[in-house]
C-alpha positions as CSV (number, residue, x, y, z in Angstrom):
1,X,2.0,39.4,10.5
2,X,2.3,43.5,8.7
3,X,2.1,42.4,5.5
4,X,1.1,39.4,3.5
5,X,2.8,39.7,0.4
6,X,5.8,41.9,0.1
7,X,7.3,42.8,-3.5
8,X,10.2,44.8,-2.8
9,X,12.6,46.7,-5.5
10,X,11.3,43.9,-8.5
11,X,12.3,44.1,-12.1
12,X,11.6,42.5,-15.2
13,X,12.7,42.9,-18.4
14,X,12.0,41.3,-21.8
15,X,15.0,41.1,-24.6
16,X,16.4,44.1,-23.1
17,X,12.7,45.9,-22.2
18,X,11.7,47.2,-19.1
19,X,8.1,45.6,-18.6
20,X,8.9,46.3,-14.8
21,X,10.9,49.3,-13.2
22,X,12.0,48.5,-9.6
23,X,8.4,48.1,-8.1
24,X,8.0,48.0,-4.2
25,X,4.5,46.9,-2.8
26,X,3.2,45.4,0.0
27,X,-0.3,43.9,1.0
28,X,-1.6,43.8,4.3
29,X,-4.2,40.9,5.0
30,X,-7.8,42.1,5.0
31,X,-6.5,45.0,2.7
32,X,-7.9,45.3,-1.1
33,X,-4.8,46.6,-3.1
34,X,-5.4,48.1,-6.3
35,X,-2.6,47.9,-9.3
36,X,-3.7,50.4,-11.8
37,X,-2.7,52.1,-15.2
38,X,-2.8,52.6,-19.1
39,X,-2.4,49.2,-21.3
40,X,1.0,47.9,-21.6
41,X,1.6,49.1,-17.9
42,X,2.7,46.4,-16.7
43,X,0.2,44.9,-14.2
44,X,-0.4,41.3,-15.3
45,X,3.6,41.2,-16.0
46,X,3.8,42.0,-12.3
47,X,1.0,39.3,-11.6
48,X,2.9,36.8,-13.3
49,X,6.1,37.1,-11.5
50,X,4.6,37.1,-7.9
51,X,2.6,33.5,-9.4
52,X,5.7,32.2,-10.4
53,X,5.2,32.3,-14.4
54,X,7.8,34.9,-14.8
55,X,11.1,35.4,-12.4
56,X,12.1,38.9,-12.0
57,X,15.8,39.9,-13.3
58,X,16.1,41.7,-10.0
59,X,14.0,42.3,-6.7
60,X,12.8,39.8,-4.0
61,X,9.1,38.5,-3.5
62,X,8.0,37.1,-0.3
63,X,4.9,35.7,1.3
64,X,4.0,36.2,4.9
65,X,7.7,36.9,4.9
66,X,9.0,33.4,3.1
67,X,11.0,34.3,-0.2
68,X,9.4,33.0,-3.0
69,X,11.1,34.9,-6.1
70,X,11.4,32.3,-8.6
71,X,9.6,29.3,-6.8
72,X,7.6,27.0,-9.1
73,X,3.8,28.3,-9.5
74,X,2.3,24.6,-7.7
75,X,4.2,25.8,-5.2
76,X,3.5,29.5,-4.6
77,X,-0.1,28.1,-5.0
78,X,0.3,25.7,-2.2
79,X,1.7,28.4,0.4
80,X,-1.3,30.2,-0.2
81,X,-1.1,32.7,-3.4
82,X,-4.0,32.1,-6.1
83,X,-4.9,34.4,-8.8
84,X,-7.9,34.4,-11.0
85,X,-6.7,35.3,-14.8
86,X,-8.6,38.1,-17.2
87,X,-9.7,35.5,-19.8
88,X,-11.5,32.9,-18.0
89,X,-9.6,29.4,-17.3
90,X,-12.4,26.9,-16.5
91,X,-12.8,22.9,-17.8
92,X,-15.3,23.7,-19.5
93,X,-17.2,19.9,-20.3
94,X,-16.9,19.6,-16.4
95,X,-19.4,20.6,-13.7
96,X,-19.0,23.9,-11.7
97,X,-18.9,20.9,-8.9
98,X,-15.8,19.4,-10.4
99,X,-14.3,22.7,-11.3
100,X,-14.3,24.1,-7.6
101,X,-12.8,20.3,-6.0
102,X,-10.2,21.2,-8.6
103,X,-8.9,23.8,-6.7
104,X,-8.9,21.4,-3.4
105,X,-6.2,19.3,-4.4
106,X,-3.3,22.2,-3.6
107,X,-4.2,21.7,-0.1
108,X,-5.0,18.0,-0.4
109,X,-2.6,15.3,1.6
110,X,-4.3,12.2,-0.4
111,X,-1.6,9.8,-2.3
112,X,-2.5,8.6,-5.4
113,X,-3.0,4.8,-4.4
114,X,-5.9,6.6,-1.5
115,X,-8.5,6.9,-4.2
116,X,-7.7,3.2,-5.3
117,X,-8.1,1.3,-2.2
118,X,-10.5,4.0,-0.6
119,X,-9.0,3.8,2.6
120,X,-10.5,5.6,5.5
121,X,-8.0,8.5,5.4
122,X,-9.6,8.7,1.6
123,X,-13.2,9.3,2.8
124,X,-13.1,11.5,5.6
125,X,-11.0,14.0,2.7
126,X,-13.4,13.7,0.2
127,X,-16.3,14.5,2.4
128,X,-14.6,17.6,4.2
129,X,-13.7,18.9,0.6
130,X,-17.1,18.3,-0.9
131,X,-18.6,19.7,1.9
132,X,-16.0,23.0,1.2
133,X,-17.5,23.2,-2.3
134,X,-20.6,23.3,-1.2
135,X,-20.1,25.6,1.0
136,X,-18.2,28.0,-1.8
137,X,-21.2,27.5,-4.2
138,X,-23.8,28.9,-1.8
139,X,-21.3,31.8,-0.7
140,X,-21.1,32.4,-4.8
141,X,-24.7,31.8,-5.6
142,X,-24.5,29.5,-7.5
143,X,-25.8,26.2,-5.9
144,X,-28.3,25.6,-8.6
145,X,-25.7,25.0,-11.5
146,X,-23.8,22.2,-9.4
147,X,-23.8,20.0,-12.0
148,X,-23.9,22.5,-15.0
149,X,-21.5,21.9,-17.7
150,X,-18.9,25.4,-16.6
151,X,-18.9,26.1,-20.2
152,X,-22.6,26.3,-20.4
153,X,-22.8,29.4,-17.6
154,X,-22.9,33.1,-18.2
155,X,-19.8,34.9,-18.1
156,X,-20.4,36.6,-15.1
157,X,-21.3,32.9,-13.2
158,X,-18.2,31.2,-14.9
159,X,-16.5,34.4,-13.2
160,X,-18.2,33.0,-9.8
161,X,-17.0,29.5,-10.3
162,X,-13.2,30.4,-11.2
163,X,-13.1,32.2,-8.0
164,X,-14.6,30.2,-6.2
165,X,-11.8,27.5,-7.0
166,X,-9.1,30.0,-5.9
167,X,-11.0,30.0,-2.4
168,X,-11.3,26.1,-2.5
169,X,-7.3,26.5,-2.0
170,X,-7.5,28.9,1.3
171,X,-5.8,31.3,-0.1
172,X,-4.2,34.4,2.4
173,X,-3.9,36.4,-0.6
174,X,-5.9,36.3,-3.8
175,X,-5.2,37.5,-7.0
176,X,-7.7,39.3,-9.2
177,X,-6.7,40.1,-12.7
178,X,-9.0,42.2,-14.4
179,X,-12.8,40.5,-12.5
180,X,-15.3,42.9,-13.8
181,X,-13.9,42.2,-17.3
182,X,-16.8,41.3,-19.7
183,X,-19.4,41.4,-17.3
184,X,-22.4,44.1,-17.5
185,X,-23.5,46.4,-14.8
186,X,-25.2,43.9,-12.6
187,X,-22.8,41.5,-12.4
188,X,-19.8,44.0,-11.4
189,X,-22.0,45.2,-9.1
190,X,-23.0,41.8,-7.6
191,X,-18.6,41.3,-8.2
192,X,-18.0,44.3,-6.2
193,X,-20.5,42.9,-3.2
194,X,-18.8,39.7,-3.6
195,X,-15.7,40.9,-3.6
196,X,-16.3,43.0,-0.1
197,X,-17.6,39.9,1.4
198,X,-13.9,37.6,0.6
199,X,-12.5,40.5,2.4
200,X,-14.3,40.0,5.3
201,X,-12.7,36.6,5.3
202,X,-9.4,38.4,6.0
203,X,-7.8,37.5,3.2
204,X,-5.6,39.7,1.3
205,X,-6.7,40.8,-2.2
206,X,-4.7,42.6,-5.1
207,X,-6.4,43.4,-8.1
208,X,-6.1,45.0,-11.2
209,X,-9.4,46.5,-13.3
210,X,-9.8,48.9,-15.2
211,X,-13.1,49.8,-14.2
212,X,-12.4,53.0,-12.4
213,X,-15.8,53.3,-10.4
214,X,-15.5,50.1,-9.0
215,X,-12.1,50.4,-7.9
216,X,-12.3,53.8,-6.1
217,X,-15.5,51.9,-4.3
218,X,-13.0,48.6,-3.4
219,X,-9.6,49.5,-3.1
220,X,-8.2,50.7,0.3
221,X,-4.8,51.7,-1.2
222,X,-3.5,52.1,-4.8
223,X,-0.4,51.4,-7.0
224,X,-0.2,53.3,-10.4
225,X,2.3,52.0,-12.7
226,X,2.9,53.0,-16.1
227,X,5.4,51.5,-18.6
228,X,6.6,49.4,-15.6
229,X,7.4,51.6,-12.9
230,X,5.2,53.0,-9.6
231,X,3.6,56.7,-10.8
232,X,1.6,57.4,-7.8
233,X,0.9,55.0,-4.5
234,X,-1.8,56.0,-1.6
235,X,-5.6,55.7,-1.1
236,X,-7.9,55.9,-3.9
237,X,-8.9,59.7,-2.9
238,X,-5.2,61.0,-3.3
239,X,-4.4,58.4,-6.5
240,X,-7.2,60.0,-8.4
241,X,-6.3,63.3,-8.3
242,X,-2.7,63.0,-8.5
243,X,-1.6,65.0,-11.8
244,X,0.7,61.9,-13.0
245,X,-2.0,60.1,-12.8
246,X,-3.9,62.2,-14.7
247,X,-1.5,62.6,-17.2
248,X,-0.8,59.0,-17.5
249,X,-4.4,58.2,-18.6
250,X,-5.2,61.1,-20.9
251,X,-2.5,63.1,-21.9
252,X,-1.0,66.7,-21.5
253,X,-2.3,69.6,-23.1
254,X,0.8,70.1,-25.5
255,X,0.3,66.2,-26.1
256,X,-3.3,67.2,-27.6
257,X,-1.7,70.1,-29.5
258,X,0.9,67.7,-31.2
């Protein structure tokens, strides 16, 4: 398999706006994929229409080479696409426990009259996916809060627990929108480590932050969009010193003199 997820010629417009301009991308697995640029870019539009929230107007989206422009978002997520979102989405009266088995049930083959009768087919599930949560909450670090109230975390652990739940789904391609948002310079550091180590997993990662340093230290290749369309694509080396890019994020001199 070349590429994980392939997003090829996509648009998406809004009441007759272009929120995005014929964008072609495509994710190796094991590759961190960076989707840069200015606010109002674009990006989480993009995010959204490889999820399944949005369907593009034009343009094809396909995982491990299966089309899934337009398919429901359970769906997508049960093929193997999860995303984490910029504002947190955790249950937030329920135990980091309870939050990461959440994220089992995509994968799960249980029927809903299992967990009455508690058949045998019922038991041996639960224990192989508590024994996966357990296993996600020592990779995160976060053992200790098990049965901690999510809601009663720091930021930068409910960040842990959110994508840990992702994982609980065996994902081939994970989603990042905007992870190092809110956190201080520990935890993006500890993010960034973290991060590195779900690569080593072999899964697929796209992301989109805005925190530059930790994005040239992460990403193996970059996508710059502004106002919906692809500025500059290549590793972070050439992306950074591309003049479009440049211009994109702070101007033109006769901007400035306007």
């Amino acid at each position: 398999m070349k590429y994980v997820l392939e997003i090829e010629n996509v648009s998406k417009f809004f009441h007759g706006l272009v929120a995005i301009d014929d964008l072609t991308i495509k994710v190796k697995p094991g590759q961190i994929y960076g989707i840069i640029g200015p606010n109002g870019a674009g990006k989480t539009t993009l995010f959204n229409c490889v999820t399944g929230i949005y369907t593009p107007e034009k343009g094809t989206i396909k995982y491990k080479g299966e089309n899934i422009t337009g398919m429901e978002p359970h769906k997508i997520a049960q093929r193997g696409v999860l995303r984490t979102f910029q504002n947190i989405r955790l249950f937030k009266e329920m135990s980091v426990a309870e939050n990461i088995i959440a994220g089992c049930h995509t994968k799960s083959n249980q029927k809903w009259y299992h967990s009455i009768i508690h058949t045998p087919f019922y038991k041996k599930d639960e224990k192989k996916q508590w024994e996966k949560v357990g296993e996600l909450m020592d990779f995160f670090g976060i053992s200790k809060f098990a049965d901690t109230p999510a809601g009663d975390l720091s930021y930068g652990n409910q960040r842990k627990v959110e994508m840990a739940r992702a994982l609980a789904a065996d994902p081939e391609i994970l989603i990042l929108d905007e992870p190092a948002a809110g956190l201080n310079e520990n935890e993006t550091i500890e993010l960034t480590n973290i991060i590195l180590k779900i690569k080593e997993k072999g899964l697929g990662i796209m992301m989109i932050e805005h925190d530059m340093e930790m994005v040239m230290k992460l990403t193996d290749y970059i996508t710059v969009i502004n106002f919906g369309k692809e500025i500059s694509q290549g590793e972070p080396s050439f992306v950074q010193e591309d003049p479009r890019v440049i211009e994109a994020y702070i101007g033109t001199d006769d901007e400035e003199d306007e």
